[in-house]
N, C-alpha and C positions, 0 to 999 in steps of 0.2 A: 418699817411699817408697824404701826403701833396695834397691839391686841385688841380686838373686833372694832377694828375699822378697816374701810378700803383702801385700793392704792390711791398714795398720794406722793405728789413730786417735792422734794426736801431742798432748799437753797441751801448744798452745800457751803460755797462762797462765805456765806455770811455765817454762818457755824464756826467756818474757821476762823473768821475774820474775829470772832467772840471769843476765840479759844477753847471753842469746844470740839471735840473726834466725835466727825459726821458717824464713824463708826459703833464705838461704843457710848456716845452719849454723854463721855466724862470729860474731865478736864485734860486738853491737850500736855499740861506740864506732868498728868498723872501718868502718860503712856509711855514709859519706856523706851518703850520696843519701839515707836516713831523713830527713833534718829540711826537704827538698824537696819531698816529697808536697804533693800536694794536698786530699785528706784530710784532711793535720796542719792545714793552712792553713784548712780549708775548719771543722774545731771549733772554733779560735782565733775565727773571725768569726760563727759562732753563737753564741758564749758571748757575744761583746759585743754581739750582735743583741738575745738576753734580758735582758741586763743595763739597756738602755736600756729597754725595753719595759715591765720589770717596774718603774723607779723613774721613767718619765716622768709618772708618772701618783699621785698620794696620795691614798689613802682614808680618810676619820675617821669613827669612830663605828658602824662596822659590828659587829654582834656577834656575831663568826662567828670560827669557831678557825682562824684566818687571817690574817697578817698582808698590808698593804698590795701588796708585792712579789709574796705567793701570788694574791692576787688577779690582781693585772694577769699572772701568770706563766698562767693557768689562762687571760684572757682571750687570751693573745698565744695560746695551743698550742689556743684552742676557737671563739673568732670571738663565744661570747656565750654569756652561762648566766642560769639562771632564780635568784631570792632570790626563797625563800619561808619560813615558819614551819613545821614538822610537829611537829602536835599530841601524839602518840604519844610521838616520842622528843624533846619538850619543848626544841625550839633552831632557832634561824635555821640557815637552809642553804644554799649557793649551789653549785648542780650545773647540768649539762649536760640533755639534757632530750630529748622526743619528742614530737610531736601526737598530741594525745588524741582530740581531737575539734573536727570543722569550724572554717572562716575568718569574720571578720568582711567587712563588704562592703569594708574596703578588702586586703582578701587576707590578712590578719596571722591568725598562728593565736591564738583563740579559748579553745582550752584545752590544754593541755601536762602529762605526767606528766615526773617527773623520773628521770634515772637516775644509778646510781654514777659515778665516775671509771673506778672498775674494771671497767667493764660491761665483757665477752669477755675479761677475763685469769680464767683458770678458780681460780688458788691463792688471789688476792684475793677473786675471787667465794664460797668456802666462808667466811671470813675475815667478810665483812658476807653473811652470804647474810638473816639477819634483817631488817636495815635495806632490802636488798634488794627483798624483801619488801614493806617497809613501802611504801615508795617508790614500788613498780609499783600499790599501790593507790588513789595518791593521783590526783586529776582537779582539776587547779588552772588559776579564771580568771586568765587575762593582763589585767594594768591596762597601761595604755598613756599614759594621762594622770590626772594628780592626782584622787583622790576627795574632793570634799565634805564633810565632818563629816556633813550630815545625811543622806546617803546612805550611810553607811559601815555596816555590818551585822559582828554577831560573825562570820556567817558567811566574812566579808571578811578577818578576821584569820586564821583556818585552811585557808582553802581556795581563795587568789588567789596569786598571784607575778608578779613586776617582773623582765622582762629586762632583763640589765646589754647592749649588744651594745657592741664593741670599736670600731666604727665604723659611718657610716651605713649602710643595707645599699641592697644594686643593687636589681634587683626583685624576685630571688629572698630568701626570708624566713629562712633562714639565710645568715651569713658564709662565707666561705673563710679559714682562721686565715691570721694575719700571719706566721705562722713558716711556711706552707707558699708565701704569697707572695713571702718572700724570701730562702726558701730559691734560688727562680732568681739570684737577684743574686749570692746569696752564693757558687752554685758557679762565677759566672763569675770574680767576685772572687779566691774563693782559685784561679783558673789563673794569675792575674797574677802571682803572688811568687813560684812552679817556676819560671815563664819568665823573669823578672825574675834570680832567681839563677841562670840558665844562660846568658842574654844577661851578665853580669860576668864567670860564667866562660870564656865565648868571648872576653871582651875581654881575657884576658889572652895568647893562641892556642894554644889546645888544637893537637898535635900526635899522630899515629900514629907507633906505634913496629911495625915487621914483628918479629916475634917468630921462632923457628928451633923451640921445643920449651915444654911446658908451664911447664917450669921458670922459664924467661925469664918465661912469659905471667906468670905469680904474684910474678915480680920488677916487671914492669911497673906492674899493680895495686898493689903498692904504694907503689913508685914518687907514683902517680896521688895516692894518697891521701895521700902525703907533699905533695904539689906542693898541695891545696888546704887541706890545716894551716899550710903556708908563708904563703899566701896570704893567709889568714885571721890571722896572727899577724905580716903584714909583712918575712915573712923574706924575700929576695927570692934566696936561690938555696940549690937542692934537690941535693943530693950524690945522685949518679949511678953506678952499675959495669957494666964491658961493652961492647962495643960490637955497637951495632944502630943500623938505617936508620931514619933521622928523614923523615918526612911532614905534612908542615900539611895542617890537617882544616879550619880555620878563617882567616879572615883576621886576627882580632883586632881589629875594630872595633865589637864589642857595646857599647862605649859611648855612643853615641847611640841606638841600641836599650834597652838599661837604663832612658836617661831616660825612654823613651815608655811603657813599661811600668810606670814608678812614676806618673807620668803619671796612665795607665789604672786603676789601681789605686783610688789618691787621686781618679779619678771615680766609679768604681763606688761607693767607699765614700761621700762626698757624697752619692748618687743613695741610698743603701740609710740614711743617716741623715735625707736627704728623706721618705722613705715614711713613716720614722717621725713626722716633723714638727717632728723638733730641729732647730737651728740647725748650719749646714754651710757648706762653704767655696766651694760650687754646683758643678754637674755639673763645669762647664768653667771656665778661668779664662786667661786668657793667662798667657804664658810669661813677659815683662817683670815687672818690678817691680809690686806691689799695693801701695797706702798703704792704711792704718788703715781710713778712711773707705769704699775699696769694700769691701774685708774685711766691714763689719760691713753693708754693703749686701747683699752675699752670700748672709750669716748671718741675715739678717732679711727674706728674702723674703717674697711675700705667700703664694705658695702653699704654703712652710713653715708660717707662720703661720697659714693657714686650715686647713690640715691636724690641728696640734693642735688647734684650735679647735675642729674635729670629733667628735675623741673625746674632750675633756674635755665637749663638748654632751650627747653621746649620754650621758656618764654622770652627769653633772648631773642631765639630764631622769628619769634611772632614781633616781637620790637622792631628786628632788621625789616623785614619784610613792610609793615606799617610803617617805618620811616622812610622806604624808597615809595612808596604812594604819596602818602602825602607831606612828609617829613618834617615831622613833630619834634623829632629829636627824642621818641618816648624811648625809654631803657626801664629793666629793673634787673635787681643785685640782692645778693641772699642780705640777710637783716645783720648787721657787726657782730649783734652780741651773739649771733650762731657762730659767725667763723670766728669771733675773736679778734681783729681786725681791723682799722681803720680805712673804709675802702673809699671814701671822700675827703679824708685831709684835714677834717676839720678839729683835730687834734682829739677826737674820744671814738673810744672802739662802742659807740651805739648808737641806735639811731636816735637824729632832733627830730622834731617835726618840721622845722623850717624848709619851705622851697618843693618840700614833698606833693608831686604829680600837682605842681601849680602851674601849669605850664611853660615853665624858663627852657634854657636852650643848652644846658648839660646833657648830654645824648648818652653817658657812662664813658666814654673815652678821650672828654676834655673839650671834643672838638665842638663848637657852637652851629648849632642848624637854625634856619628860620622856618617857618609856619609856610605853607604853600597858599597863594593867595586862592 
């Protein structure tokens, strides 16, 4: 807010979009200290938190306007959603969901309406308020384990749904999403790399300069910001005018601080590709030399390994199940380049894209299904 005037609202947007810090009014390449946030750090390690979430996991044969990635992306930000068939608007559908009505004796709900994605964003809500609609009228049983052929009823095909859930659940009968579990990690994660770049910049010994008049002060500053381009480009000495009183602020020995910090980092991130159940370098590691052999001991823990195990289980069990309903033939299988693996034959241990949840009639164990009419 500018000096005797009133408030007024400022288009950030377009500030930046100019290159100017809404903040201080200067030029975005003058600030520094922008690409030290914790913020900046803290979207960097969410976006690769999604990235593994959404491709650790491969889905075939689902026929739903949805690719493999949407899927596991819907499971990482939901904890579990319903596939079901609606008769009405003639397509498989896999959404989030609400009890309808009462528990079975082992506590699991019973029956489940489904709801939009956009359920409480009001411009999407006008957008499907049809579908909407449809949806809130529906009352679908929960299968839980495979149906029988001779117990399967048409009614079974319209009006049942198969939860997908992300992982086993505690006792309570919804999930807490993975992207809100690790979101804690990841805001400690991204404090490591601020601190991590201001422990280097101490190790080089930041210095106060007593200043006499603003004038100076704005020479100093940039001064400053000359001294950490220097820095960064190896130059190793900052042309200077004037003279003023020099003050050490710092001792200059952030170098052993540095390491501890990348350290810290390089555990958090282990610890946060643990949860997921990839392969990692383990919490902790000594500081000595690691040969090959504990490396991949590391990498191949048990509780890693039990961990994916878990949620490629849970989604397994949700495939068998939805193939004795309507029988799709859907499966999914952890992604190659996690196990290392060629788990389809087609001579490379990672995934193509080809054939991925197109609807074909690979069910994961060779045997070909057809589509229930």
């Amino acid at each position: 807010m500018a000096k005797g005037r009133g408030p007024s609202m400022i288009d950030v947007k377009s500030l930046i979009e100019a290159g100017i810090n809404p903040k201080t009014g200067l030029p975005i390449k003058m600030g520094n200290k922008r690409c030290t946030t914790k913020e900046d750090f803290k979207k960097v390690i969410r976006d690769n938190d999604l990235a593994i979430a959404a491709n650790k996991f491969v889905w075939y044969n689902m026929p739903l306007d949805l690719s493999s990635q949407e899927i596991e992306k819907y499971l990482y930000y939901r904890g579990q959603l319903a596939f079901f068939y609606c008769k009405k608007l003639e397509k498989f559908m896999l959404l989030p969901f609400t009890l309808a009505e009462g528990l079975d004796i082992f506590g699991r709900f019973a029956y489940i309406t489904p709801i939009p994605f956009s359920s409480g964003i009001k411009e999407y809500e006008k957008i499907e308020k049809m579908q909407a609609q449809i949806l809130a009228e529906l009352k679908l049983k929960v299968y839980y384990t495979p149906v029988m052929p001779e117990n399967l009823t048409e009614e079974d095909l319209y009006n049942s749904a198969v939860i997908i859930y992300d992982r086993t659940k505690q006792w309570s009968q919804t999930l807490i999403p993975t992207q809100i579990l690790n979101d804690s990690v990841i805001d400690l994660e991204a404090e490591a790399f601020p601190f991590l770049r201001t422990a280097m910049l101490n190790a080089t010994g930041t210095k106060g300069i007593r200043v006499a008049d603003d004038d100076q002060y704005a020479s100093v500053l940039e001064g400053a910001r000359n001294m950490i381009d220097s820095a960064l480009h190896a130059e190793p000495y900052v042309p200077m005018s004037g003279t003023m009183e020099w003050q050490l602020l710092t001792e200059g020995s952030g170098s052993s601080k540095a390491l501890e910090f990348l350290q810290t980092a390089q555990a958090l991130d282990n610890f946060r590709l643990g949860c997921h159940g990839v392969p990692n370098g383990g919490l902790w590691d000594k500081s000595s030399y690691v040969n090959a052999a504990q490396t991949e001991l590391n990498m191949g823990g048990a509780d890693v390994s039990l961990k994916l195990q878990d949620g490629l289980t849970t989604r397994q069990t949700a495939a068998t199940v939805i193939n004795s309903i309507w029988g799709l033939g859907a499966w999914c299988e952890p992604n190659e380049t996690i196990v290392n693996m060629d788990l389809d034959g087609d001579g490379v241990a990672y995934e193509r894209n080809e054939g991925e949840n197109s609807g074909g009639t690979d069910d994961g164990s060779g045997n070909e299904t057809n589509v229930r009419d």
